[in-house]
N, CA, C and O atoms as a CHARMM CRD file, in Angstrom:
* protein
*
  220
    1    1 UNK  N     -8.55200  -1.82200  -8.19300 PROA 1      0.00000
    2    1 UNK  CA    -7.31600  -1.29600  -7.65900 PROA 1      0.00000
    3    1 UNK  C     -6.88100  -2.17400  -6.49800 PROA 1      0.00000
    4    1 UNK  O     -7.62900  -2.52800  -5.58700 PROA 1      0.00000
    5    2 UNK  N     -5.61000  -2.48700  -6.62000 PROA 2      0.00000
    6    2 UNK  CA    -4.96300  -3.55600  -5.63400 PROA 2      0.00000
    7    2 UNK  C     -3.99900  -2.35700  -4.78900 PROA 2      0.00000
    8    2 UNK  O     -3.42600  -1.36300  -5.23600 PROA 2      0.00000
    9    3 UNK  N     -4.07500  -2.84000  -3.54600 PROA 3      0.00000
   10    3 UNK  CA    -3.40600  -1.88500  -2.25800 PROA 3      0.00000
   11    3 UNK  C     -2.58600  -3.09000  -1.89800 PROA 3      0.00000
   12    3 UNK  O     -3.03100  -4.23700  -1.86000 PROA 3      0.00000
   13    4 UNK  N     -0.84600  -2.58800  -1.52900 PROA 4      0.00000
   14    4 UNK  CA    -0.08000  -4.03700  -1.07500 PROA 4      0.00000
   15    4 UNK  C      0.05700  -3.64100   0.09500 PROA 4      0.00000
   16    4 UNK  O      0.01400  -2.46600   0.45900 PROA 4      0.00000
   17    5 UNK  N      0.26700  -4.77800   0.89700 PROA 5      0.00000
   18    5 UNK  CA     0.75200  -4.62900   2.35600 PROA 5      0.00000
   19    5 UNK  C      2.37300  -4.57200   2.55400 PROA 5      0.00000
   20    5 UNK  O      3.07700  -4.91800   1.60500 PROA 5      0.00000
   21    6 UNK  N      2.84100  -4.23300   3.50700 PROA 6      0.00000
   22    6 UNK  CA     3.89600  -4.24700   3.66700 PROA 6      0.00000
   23    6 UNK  C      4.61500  -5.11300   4.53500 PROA 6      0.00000
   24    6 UNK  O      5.51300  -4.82300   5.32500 PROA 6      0.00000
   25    7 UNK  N      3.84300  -6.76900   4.15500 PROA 7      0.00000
   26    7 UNK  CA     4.63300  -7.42200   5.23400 PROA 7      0.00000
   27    7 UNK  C      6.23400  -8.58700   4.75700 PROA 7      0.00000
   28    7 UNK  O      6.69300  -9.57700   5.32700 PROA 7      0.00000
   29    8 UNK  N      6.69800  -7.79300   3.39800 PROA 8      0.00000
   30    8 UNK  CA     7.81000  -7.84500   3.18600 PROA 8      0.00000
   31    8 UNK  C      9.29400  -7.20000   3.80900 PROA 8      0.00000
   32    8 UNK  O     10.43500  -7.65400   3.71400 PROA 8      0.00000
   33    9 UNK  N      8.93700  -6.32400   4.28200 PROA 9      0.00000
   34    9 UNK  CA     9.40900  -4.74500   4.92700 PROA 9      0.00000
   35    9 UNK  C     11.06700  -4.83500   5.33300 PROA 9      0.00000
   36    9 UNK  O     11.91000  -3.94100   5.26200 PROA 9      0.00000
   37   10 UNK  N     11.25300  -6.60200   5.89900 PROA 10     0.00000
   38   10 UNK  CA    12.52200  -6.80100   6.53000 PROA 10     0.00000
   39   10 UNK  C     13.44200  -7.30700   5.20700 PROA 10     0.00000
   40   10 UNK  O     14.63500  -7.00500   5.16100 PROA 10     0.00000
   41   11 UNK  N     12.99900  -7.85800   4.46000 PROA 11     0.00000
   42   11 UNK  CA    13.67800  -8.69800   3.52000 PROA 11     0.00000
   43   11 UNK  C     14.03300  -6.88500   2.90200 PROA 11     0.00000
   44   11 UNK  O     15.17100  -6.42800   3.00400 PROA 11     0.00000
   45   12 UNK  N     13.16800  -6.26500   2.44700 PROA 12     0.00000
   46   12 UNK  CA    13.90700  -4.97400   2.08400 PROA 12     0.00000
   47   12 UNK  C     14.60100  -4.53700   2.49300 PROA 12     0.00000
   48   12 UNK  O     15.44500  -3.99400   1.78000 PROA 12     0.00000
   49   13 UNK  N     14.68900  -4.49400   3.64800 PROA 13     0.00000
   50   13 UNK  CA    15.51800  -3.39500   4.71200 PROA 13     0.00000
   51   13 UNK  C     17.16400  -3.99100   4.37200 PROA 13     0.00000
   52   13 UNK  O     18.19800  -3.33500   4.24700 PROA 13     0.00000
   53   14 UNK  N     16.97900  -5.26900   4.29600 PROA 14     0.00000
   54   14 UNK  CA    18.08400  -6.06100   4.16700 PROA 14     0.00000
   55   14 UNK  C     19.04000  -5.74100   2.78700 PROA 14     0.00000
   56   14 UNK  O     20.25900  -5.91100   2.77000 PROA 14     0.00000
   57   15 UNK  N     18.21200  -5.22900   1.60700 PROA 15     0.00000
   58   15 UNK  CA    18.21600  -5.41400   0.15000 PROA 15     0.00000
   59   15 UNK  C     18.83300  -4.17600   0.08700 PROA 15     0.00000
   60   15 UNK  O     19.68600  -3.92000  -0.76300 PROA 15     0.00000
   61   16 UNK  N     18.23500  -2.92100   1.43400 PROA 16     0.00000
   62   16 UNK  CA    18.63600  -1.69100   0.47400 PROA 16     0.00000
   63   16 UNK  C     17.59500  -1.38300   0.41300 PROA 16     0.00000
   64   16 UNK  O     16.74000  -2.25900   0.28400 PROA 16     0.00000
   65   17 UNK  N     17.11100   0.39400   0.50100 PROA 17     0.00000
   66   17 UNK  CA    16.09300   0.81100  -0.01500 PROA 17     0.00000
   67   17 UNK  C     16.18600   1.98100  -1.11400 PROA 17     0.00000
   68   17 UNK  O     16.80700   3.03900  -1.00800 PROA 17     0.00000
   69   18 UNK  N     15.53100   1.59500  -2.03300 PROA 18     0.00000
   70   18 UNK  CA    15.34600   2.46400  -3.61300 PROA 18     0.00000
   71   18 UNK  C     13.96500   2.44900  -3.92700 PROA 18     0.00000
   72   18 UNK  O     13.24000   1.71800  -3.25200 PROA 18     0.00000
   73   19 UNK  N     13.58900   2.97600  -4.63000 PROA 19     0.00000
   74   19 UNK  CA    12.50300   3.71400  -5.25500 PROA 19     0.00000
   75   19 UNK  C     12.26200   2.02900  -6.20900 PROA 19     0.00000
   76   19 UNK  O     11.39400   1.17800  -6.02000 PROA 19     0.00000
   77   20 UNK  N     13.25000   2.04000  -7.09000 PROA 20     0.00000
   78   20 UNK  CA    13.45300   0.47900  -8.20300 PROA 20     0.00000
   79   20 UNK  C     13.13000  -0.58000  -7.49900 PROA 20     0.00000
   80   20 UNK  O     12.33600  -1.38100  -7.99200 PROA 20     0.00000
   81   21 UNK  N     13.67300  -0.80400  -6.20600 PROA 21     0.00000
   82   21 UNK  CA    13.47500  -2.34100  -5.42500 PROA 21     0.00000
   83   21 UNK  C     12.26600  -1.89500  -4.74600 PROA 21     0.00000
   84   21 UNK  O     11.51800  -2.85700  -4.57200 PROA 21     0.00000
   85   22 UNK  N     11.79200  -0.81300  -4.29900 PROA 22     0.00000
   86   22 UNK  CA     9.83900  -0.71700  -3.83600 PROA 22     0.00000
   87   22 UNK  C      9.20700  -1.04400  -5.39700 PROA 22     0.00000
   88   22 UNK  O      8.29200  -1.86200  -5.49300 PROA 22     0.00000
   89   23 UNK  N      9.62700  -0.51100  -6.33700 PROA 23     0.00000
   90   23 UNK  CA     8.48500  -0.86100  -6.96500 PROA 23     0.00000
   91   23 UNK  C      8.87700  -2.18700  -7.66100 PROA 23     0.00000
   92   23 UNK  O      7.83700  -2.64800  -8.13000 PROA 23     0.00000
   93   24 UNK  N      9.85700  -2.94900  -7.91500 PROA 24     0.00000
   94   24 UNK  CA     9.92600  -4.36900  -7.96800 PROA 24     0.00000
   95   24 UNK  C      9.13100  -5.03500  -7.25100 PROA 24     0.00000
   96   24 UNK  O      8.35300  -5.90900  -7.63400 PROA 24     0.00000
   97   25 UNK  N      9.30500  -4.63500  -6.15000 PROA 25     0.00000
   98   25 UNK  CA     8.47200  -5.46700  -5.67500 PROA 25     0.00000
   99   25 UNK  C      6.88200  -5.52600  -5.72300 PROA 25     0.00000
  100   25 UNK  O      6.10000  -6.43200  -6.00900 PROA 25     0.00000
  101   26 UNK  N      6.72500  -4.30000  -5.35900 PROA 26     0.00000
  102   26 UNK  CA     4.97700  -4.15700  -5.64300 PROA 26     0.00000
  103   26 UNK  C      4.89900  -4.91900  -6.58800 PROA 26     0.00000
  104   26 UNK  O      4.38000  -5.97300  -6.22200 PROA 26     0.00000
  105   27 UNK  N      5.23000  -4.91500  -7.92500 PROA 27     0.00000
  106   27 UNK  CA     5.35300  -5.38700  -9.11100 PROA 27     0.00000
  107   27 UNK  C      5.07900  -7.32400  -9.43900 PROA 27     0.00000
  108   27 UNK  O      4.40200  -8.13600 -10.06900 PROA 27     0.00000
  109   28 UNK  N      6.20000  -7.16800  -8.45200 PROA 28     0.00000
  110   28 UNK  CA     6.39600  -9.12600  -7.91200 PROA 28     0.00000
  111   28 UNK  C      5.11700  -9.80300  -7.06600 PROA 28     0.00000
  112   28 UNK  O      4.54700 -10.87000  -7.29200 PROA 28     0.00000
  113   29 UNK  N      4.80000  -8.57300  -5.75200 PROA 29     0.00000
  114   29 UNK  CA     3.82700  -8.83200  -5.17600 PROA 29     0.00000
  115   29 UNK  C      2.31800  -8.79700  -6.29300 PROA 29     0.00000
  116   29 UNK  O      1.45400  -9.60700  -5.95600 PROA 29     0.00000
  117   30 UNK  N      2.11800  -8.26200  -7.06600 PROA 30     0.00000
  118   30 UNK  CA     0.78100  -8.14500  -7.68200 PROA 30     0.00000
  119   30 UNK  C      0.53900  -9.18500  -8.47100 PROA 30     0.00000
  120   30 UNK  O     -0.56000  -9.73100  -8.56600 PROA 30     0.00000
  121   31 UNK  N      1.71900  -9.55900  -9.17100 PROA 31     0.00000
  122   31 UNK  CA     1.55200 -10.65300 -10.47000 PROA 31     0.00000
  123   31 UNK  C      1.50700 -11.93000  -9.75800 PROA 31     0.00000
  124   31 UNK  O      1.14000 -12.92300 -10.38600 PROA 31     0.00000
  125   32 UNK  N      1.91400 -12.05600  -8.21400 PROA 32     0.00000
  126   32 UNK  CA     2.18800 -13.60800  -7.70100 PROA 32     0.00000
  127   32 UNK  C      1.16000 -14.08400  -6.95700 PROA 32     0.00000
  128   32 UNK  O      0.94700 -15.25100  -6.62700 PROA 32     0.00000
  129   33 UNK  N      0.01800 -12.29400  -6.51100 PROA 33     0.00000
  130   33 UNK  CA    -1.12400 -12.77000  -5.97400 PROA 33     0.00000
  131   33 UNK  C     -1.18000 -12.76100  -4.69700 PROA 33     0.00000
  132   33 UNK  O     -2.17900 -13.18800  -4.11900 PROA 33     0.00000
  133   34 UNK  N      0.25100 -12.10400  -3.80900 PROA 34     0.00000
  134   34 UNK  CA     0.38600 -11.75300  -2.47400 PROA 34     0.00000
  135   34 UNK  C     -0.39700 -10.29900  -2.20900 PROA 34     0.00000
  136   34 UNK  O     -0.67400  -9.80700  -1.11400 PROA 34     0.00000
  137   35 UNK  N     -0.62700  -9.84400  -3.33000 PROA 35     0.00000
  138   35 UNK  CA    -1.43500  -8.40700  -2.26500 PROA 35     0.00000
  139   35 UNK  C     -2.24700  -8.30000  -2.82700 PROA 35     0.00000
  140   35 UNK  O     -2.47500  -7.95600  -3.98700 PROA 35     0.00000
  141   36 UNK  N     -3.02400  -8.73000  -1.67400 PROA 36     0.00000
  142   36 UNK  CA    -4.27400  -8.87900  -1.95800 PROA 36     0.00000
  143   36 UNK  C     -5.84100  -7.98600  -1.01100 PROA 36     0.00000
  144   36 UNK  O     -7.06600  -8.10700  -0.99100 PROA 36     0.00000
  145   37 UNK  N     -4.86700  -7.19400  -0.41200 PROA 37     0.00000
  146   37 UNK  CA    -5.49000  -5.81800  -0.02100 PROA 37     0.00000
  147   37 UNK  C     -6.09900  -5.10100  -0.47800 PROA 37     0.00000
  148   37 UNK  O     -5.45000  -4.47500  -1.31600 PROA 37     0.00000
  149   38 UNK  N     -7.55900  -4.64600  -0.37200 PROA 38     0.00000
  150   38 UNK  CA    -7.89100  -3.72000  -1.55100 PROA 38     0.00000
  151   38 UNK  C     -7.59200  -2.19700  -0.65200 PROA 38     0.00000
  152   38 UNK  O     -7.18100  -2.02400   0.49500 PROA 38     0.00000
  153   39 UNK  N     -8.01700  -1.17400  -1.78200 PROA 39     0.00000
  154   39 UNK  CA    -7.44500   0.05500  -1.26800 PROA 39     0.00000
  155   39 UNK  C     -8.97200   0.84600  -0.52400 PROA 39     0.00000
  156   39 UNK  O    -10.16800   0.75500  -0.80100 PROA 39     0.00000
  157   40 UNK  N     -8.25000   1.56500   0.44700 PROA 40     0.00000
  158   40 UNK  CA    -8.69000   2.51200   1.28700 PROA 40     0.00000
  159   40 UNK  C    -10.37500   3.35400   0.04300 PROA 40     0.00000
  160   40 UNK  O    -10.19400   3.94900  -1.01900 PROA 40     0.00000
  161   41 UNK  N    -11.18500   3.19600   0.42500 PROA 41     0.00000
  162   41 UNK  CA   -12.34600   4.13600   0.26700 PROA 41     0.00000
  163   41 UNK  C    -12.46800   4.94900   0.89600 PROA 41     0.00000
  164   41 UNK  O    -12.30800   4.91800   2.11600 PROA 41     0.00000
  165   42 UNK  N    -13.03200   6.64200  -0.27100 PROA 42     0.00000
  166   42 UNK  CA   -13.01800   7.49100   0.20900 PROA 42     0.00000
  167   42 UNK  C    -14.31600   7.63200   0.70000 PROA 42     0.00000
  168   42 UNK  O    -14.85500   8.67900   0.34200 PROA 42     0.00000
  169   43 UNK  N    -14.96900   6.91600   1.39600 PROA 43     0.00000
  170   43 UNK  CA   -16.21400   7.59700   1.87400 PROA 43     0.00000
  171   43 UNK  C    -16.35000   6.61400   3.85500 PROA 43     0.00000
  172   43 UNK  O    -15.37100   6.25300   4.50700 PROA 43     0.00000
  173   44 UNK  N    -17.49700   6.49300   4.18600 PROA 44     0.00000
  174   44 UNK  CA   -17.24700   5.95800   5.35400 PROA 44     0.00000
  175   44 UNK  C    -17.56800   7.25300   6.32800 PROA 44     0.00000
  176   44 UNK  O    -17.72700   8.43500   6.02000 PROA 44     0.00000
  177   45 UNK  N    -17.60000   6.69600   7.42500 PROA 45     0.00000
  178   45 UNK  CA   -17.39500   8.03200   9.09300 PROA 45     0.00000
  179   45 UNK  C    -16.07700   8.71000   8.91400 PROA 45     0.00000
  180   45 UNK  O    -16.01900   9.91600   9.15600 PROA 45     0.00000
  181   46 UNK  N    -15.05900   8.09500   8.53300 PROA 46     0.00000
  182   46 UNK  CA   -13.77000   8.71600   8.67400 PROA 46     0.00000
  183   46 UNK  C    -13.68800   9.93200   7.49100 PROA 46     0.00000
  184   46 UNK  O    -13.74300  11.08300   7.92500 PROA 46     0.00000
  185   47 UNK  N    -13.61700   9.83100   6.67300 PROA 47     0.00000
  186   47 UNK  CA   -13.82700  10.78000   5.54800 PROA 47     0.00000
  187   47 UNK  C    -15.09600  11.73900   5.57100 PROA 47     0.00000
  188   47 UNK  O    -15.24900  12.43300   4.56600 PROA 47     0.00000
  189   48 UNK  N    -16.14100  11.87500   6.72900 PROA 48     0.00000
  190   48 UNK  CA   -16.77400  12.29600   6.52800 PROA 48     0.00000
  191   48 UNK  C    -17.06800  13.46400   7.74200 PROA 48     0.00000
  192   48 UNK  O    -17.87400  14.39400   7.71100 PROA 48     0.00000
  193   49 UNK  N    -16.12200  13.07200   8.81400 PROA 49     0.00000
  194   49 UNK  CA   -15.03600  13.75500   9.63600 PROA 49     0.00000
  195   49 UNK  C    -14.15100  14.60900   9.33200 PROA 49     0.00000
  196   49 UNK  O    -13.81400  15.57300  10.01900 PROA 49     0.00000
  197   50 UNK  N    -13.48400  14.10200   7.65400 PROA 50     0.00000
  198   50 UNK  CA   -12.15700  14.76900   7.37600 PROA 50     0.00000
  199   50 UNK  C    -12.86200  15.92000   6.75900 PROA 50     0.00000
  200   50 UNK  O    -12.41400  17.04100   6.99900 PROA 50     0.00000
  201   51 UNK  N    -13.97100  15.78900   5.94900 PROA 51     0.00000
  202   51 UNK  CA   -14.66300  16.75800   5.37200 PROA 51     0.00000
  203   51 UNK  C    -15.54800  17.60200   6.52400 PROA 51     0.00000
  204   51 UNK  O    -15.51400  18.72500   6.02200 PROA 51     0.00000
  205   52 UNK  N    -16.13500  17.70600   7.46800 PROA 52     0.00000
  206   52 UNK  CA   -16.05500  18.21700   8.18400 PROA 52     0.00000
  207   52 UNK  C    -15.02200  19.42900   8.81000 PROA 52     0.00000
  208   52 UNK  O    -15.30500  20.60400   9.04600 PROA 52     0.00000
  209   53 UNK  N    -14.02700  18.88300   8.94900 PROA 53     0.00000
  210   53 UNK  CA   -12.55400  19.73000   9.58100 PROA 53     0.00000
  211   53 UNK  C    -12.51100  20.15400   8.41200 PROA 53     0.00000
  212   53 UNK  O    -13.16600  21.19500   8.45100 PROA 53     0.00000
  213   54 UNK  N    -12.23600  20.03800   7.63700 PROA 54     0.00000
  214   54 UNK  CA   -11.74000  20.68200   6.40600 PROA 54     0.00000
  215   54 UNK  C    -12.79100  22.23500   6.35200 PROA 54     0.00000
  216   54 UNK  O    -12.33700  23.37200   6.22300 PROA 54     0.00000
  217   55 UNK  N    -14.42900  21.82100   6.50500 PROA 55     0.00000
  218   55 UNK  CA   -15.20300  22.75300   6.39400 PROA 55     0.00000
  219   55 UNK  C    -14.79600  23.71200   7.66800 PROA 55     0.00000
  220   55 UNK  O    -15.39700  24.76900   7.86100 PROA 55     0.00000
């Protein structure tokens, strides 16, 4: 699972924001090899905190 960053953010802002041009882009960003972020894990101190409060 690939997580994108958002350091496109201005060129959007510029474009207009839609639901179609966020996910164009994600889209653009994944296939070209710019996001290259992986995604958030659920485990760690932080999540284990959240489960805590939760209890």
């Amino acid at each position: 699972m690939t997580d994108v960053d958002q350091s496109g953010k201005a060129a959007l802002r510029r474009q207009g924001k839609t639901d179609v041009i966020d996910a164009e882009a994600v889209g653009y960003a994944v296939r070209s090899g710019r996001a290259t972020a992986m995604a958030k894990t659920s485990d760690g101190p932080v999540e284990m905190l959240r489960l805590f409060k939760l209890a």
